[in-house]
N, C-alpha and C positions, 0 to 999 in steps of 0.2 A: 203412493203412500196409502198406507191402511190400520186403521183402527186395530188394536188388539185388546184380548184381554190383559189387566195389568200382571205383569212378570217383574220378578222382583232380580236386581242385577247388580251384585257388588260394583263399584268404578271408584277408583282413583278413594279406598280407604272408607268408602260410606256406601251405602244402602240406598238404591233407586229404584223407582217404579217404569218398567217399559213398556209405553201406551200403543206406542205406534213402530209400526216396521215401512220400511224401504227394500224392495227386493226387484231383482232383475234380471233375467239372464244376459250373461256377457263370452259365452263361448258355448262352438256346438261343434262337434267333428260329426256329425251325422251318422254315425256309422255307429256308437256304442259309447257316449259319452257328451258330458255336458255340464257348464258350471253359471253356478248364479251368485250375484251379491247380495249382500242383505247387513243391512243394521239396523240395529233399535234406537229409541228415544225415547225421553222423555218429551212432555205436550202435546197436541192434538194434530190430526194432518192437516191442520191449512196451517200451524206455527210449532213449529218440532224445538225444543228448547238446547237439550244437552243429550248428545248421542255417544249411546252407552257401550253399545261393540257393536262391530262390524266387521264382517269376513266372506270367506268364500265359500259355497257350496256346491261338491261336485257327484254329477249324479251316473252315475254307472249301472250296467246289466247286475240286475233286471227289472230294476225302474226304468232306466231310460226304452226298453222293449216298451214297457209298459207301458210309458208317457206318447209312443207312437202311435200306437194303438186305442188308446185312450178317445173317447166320444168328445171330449171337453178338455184339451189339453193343461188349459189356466186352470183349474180346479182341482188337475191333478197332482202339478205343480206346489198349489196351495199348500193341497194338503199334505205333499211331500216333504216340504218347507217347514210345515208345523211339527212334523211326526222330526224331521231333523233337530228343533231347536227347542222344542217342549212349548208350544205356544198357542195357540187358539186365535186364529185371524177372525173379526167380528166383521 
């Protein structure tokens, strides 16, 4: 879990704030592809309240090239994640 900055997230008819993400890779065919999960929440990462969406992200050429190659894979990652979902990991 990881701090974000607050991202505002319609659910369920009302208006919330998403502090914190959850994200993980959960599939990798090695060769040209790759998916991760992730959802947001509301409250902080040691007590997450009400989570807000959740889904799957899958990452394809020519990020995944890039994510191989890549000096720092987790960072790359990150930042792929964020550029995916409009967000700013703090």
């Amino acid at each position: 879990m990881k701090e974000i900055q607050p991202k505002q997230i319609w659910y369920n008819g009302s208006e919330y704030m998403a502090t914190v993400i959850n994200y993980y890779g959960t599939w990798d065919n090695h060769l040209n592809q790759c998916m991760y999960f992730f959802a947001l929440y509301t409250g902080t990462v040691d007590q997450t309240e009400l989570e807000l969406v959740k889904g799957n992200l899958t990452m394809d050429n020519p990020d995944y090239s890039e994510l191989n190659s890549s000096p720092d894979g987790n960072a790359y990652v990150e930042q792929w994640i964020e550029s995916k979902l409009g967000i700013t990991i703090i």
